[in-house]
C-alpha positions in Angstrom: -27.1 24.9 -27.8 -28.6 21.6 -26.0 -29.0 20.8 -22.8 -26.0 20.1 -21.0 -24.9 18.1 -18.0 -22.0 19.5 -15.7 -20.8 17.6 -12.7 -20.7 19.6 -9.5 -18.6 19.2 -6.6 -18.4 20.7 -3.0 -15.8 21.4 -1.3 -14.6 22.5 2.0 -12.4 25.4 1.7 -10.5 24.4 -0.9 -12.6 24.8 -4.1 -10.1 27.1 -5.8 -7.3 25.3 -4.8 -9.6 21.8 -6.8 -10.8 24.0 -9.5 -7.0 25.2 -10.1 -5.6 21.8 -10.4 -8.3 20.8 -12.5 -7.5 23.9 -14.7 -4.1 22.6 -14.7 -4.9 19.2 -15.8 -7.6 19.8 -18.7 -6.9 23.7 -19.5 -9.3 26.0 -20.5 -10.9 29.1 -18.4 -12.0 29.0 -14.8 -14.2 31.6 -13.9 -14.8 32.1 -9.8 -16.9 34.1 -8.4 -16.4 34.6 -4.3 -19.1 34.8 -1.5 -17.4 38.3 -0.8 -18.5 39.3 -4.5 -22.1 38.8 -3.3 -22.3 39.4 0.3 -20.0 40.9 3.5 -16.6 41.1 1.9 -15.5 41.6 5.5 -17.0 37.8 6.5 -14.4 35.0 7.3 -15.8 33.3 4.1 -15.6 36.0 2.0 -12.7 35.4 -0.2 -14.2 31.0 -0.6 -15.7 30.3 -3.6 -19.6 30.7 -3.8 -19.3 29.4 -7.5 -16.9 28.4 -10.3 -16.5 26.8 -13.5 -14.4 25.4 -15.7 -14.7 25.3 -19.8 -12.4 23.0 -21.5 -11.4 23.5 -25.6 -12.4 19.6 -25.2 -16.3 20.5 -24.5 -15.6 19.7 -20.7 -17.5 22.1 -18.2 -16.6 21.2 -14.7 -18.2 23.7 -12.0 -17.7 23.8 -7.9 -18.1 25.9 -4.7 -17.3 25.7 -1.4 -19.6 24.8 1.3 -20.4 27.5 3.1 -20.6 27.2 7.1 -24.2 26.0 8.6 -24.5 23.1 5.9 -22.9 19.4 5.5 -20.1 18.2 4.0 -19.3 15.0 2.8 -16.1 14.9 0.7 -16.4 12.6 -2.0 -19.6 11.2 -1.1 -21.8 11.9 -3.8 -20.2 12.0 -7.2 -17.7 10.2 -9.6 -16.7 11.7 -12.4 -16.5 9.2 -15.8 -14.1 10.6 -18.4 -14.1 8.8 -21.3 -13.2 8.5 -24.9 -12.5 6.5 -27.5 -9.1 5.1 -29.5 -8.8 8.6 -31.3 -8.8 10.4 -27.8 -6.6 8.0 -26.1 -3.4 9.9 -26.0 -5.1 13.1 -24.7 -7.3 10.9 -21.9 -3.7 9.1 -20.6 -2.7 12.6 -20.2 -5.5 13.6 -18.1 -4.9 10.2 -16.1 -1.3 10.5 -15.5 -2.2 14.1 -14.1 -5.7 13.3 -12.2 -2.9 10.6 -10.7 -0.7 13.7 -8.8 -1.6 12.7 -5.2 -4.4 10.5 -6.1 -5.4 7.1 -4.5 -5.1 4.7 -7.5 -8.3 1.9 -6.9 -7.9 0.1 -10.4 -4.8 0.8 -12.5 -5.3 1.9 -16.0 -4.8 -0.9 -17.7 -6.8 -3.4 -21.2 -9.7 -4.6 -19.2 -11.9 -7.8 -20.0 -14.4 -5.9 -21.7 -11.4 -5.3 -24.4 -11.4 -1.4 -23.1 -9.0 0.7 -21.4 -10.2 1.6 -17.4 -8.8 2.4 -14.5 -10.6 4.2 -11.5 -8.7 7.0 -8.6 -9.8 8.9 -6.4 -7.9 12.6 -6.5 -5.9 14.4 -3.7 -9.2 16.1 -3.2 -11.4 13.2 -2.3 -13.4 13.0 -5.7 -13.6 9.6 -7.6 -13.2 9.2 -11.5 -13.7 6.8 -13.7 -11.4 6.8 -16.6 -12.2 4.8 -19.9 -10.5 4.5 -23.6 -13.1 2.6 -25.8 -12.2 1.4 -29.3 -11.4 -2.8 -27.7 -8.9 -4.8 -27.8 -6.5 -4.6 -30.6 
């Protein structure tokens, strides 16, 4: 196996709830592993997530946690998240949009672009921007 590069997002008490949706969205298996798992099971943060991740049967690994008490949180602040594809994947990649949409903020609408691809850009019920584009041009 390569090298791989796996976005990975912070939350603030509600990575399980994200990671879930996600799950919901792109399928595949989410493993989570809790703070309690590795620590004081009996600590007010105990059952938050210290770490999960999602694998896709696309290839998509998506992993998160939430940010534990003491250090800063920014939602949204620091990633976007560019799903793209080209003509071949464009059925599947509408799919993901219309669901990623559930709740979202839409910023541009997916729609035939100047550049002859398909983009649009949201940015989820959970604060995290994506970038969505179908390559392959105009028709």
């Amino acid at each position: 196996m390569g090298s791989l590069l796996n976005p990975y997002l912070s939350f603030k008490d509600t990575a399980r709830e994200a990671m879930e949706f996600y799950q919901s969205v792109f399928g595949g298996e989410l493993a989570v592993n809790t703070f309690g798992e590795y620590g004081d099971s009996s600590s007010p943060a105990a059952d938050l997530v210290m770490h999960s991740m999602l694998t896709t049967p696309g290839g998509f690994a998506l992993m998160a946690a939430d940010t534990p008490e003491g250090m800063d949180f920014t939602p949204g602040s620091q990633i976007t998240i560019s799903l793209s594809g080209d003509g071949d994947d464009a059925d599947a990649i509408r799919e993901y949009w219309e669901k990623l949409s559930d709740g979202a903020t839409v910023t541009v609408p997916l729609a035939q672009q100047v550049w002859g691809d398909e983009f649009g850009q949201i940015t989820d019920r959970f604060g995290i921007a994506w970038m969505v584009n179908i390559g392959g041009g105009a028709a």
